[in-house]
NUDOBA-743437 format. One record per atom (N, C-alpha, C, O): residue number from 1; residue in three letters; x, y, z. Coordinates in nm, 2 decimals, always signed. Each point is the difference from the previous one (the first is absolute). Layout:
N
     n   res        u        v        w
   NUM   Ala        X        Y        Z
...
// end
This chain:
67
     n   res        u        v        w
     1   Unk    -0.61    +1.14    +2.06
     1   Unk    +0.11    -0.02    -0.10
     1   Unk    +0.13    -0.03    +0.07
     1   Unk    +0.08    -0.08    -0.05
     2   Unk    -0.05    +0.14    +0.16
     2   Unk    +0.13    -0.02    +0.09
     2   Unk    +0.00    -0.12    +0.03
     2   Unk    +0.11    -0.07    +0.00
     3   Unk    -0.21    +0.02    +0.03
     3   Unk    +0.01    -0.16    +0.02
     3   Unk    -0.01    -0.11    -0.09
     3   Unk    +0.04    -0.11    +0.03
     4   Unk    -0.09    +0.13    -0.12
     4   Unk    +0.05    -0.09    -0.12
     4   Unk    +0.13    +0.05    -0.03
     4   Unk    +0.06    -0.10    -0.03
     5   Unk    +0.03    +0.21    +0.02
     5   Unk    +0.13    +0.04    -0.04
     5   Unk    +0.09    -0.11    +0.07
     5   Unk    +0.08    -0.07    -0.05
     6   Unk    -0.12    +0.09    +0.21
     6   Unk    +0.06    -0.08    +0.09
     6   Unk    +0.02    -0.16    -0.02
     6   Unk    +0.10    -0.07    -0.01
     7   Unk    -0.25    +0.04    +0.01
     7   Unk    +0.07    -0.14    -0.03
     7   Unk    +0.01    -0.05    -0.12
     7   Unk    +0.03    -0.12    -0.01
     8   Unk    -0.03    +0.17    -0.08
     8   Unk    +0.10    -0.02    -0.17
     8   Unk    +0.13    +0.02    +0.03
     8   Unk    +0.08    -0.05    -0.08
     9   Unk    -0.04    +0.10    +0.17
     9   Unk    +0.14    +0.01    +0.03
     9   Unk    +0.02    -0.10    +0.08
     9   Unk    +0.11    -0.03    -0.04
    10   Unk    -0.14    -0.03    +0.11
    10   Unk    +0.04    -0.12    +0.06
    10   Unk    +0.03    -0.13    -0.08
    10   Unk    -0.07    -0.07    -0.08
    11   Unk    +0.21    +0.03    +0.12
    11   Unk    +0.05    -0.13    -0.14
    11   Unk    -0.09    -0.14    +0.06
    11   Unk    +0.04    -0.07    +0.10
    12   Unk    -0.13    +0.05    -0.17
    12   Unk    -0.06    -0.10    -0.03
    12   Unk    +0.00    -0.17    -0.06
    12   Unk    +0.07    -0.03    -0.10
    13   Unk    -0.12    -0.06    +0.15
    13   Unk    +0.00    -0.15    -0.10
    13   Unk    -0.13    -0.01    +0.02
    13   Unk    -0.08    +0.07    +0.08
    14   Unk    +0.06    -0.17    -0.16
    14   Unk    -0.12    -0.03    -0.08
    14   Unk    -0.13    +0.01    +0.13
    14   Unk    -0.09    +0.08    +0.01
    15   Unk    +0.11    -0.16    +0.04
    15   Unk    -0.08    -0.02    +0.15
    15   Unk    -0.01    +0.13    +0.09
    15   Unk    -0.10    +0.00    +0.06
    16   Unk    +0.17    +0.10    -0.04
    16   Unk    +0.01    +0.10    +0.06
    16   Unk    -0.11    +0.07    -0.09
    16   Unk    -0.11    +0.02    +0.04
    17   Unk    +0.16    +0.00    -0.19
    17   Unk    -0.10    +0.09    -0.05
    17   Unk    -0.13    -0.02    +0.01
    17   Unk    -0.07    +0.09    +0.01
    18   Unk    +0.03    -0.26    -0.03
    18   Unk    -0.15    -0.01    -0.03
    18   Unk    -0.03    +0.00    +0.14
    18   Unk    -0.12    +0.03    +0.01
    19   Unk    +0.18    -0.04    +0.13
    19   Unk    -0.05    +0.02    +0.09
    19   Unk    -0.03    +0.14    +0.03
    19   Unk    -0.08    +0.02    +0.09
    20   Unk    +0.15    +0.11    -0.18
    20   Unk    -0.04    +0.13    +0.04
    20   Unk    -0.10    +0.07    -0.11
    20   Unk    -0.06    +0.10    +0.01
    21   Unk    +0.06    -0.15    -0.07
    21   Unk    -0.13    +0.04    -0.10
    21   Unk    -0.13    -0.07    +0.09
    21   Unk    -0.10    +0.07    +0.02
    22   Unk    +0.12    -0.21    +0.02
    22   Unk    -0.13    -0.03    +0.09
    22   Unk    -0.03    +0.10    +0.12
    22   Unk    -0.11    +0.05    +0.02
    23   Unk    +0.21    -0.03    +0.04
    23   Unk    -0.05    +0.11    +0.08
    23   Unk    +0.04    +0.12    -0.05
    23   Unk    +0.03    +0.06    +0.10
    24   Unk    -0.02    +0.02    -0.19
    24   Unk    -0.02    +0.10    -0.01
    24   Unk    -0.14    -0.02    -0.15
    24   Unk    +0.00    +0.08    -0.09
    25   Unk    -0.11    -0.18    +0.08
    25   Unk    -0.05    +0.01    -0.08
    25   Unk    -0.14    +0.15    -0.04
    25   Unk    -0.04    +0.04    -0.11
    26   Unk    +0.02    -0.02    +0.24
    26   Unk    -0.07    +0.14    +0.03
    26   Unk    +0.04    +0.08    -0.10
    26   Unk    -0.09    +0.06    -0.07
    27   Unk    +0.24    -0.05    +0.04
    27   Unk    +0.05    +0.09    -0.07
    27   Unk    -0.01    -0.01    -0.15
    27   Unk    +0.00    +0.10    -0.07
    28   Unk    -0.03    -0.24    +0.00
    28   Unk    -0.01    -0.03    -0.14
    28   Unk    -0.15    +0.06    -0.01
    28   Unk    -0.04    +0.01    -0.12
    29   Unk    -0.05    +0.04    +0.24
    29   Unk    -0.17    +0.04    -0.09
    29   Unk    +0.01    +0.12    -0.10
    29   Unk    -0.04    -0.01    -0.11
    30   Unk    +0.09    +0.11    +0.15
    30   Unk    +0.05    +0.12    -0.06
    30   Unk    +0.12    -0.04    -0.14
    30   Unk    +0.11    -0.04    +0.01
    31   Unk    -0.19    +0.08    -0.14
    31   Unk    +0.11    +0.01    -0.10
    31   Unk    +0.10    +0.08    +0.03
    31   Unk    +0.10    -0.05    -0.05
    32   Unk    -0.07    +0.13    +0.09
    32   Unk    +0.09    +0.11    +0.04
    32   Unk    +0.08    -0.10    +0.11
    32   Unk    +0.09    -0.04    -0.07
    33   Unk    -0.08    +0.00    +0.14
    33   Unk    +0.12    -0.11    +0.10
    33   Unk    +0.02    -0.08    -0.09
    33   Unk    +0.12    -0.02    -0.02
    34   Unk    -0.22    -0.07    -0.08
    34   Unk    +0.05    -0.11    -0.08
    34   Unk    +0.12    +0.07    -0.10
    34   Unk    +0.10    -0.06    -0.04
    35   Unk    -0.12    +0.15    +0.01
    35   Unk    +0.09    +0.06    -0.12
    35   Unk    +0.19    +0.05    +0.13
    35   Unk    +0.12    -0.01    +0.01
    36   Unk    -0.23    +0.06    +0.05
    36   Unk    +0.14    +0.04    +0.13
    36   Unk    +0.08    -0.09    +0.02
    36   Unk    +0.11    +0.02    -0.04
    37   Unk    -0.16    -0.16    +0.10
    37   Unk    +0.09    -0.11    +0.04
    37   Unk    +0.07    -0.04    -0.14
    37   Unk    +0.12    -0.01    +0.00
    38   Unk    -0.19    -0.01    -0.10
    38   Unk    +0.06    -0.08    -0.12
    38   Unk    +0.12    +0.14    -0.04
    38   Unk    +0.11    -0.05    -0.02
    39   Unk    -0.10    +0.14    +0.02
    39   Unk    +0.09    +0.11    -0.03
    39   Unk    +0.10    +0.03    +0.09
    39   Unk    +0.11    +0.03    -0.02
    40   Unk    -0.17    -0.06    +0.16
    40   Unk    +0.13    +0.00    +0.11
    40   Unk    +0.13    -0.15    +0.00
    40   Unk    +0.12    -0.01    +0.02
    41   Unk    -0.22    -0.08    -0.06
    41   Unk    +0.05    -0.12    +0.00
    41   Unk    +0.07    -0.02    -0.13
    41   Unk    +0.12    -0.04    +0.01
    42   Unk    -0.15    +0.06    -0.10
    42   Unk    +0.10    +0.01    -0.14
    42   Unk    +0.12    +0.09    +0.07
    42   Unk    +0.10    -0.05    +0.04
    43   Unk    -0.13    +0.17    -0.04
    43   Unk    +0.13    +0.13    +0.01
    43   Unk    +0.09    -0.05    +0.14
    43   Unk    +0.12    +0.01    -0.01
    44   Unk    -0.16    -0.04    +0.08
    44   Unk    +0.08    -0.11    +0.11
    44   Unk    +0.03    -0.11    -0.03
    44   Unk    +0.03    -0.06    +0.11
    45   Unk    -0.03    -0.04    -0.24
    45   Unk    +0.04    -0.08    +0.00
    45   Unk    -0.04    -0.11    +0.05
    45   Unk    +0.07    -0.10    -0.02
    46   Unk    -0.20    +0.10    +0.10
    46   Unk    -0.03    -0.09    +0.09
    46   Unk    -0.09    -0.08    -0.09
    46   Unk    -0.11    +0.05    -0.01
    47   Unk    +0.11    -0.15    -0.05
    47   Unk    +0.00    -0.09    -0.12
    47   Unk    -0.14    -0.09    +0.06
    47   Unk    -0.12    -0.01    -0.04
    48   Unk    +0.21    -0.06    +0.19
    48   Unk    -0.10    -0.10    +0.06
    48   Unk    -0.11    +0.06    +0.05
    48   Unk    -0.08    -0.09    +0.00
    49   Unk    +0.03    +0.19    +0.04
    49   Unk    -0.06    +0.13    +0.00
    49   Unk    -0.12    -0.02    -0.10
    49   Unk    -0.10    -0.07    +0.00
    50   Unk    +0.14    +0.16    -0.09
    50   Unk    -0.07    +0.03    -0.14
    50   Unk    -0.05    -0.13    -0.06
    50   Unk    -0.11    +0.01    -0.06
    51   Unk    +0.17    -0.15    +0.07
    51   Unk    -0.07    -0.14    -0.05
    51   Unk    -0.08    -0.01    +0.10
    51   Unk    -0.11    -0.03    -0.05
    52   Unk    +0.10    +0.03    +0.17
    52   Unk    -0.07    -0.03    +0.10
    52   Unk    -0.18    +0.07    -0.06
    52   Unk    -0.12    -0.02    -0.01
    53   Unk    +0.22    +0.13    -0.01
    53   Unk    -0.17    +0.11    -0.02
    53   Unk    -0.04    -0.04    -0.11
    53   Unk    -0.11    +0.05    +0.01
    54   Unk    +0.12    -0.12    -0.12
    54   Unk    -0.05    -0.04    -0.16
    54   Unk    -0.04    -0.11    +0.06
    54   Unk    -0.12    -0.01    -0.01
    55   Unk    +0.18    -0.11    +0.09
    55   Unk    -0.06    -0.11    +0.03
    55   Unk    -0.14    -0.02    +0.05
    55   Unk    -0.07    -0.10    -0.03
    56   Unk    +0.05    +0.25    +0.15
    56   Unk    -0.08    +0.05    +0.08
    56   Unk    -0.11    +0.02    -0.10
    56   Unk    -0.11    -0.06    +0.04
    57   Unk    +0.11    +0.09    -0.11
    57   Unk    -0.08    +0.07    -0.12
    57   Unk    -0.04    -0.08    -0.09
    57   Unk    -0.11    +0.02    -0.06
    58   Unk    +0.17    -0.11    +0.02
    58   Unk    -0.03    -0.14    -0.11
    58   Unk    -0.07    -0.08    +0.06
    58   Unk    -0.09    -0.06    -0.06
    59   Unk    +0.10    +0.04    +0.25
    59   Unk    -0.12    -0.08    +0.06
    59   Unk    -0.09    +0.08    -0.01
    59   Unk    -0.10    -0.04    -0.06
    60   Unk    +0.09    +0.15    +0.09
    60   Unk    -0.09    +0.13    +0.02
    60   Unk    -0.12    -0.04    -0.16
    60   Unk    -0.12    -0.03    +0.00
    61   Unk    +0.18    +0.05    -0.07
    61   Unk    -0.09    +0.02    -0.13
    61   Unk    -0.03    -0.16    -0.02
    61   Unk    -0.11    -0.05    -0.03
    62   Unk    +0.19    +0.01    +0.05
    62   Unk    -0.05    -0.18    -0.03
    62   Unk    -0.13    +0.03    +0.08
    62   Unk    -0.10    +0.04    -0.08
    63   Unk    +0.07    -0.05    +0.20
    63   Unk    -0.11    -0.02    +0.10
    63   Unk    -0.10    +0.06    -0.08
    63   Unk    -0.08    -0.06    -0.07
    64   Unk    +0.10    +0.22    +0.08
    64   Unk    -0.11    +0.10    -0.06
    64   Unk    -0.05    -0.04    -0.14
    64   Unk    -0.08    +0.08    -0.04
    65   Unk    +0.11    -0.16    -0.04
    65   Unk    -0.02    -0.03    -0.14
    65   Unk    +0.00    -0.13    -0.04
    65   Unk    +0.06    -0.06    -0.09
    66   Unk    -0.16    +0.02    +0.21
    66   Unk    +0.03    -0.19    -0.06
    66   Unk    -0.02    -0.01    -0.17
    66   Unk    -0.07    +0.10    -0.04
    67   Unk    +0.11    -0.19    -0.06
    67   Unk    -0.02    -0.08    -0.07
    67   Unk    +0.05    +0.09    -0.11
    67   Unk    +0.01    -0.04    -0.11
// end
């Protein structure tokens, strides 16, 4: 949890975020981190953050649900 706190706090652009969601994607298996980061990342403000993680997720379900 301390570490997703951490880097939600870090001011972000668009590219930074989707580069730390790729490497931190270990972290989206667990519903409990996906709910963490999306909650750290709103309450910090961290915008490019939080899109990064929905985008993550729209490829995500696209893949898993063709047609």
């Amino acid at each position: 949890m301390q570490q997703i706190n951490n880097f939600s706090l870090t001011p972000m652009n668009d590219a930074l975020a989707k580069q730390t969601i790729e490497d931190h994607k270990y972290l989206l298996e667990l519903v409990e981190n996906r709910a963490a980061i999306a909650f750290f990342a709103v309450s910090n403000r961290n915008h490019a953050l939080y899109q990064a993680m929905r985008e993550y997720y729209e490829i995500y379900e696209e893949s898993n649900n063709p047609g």
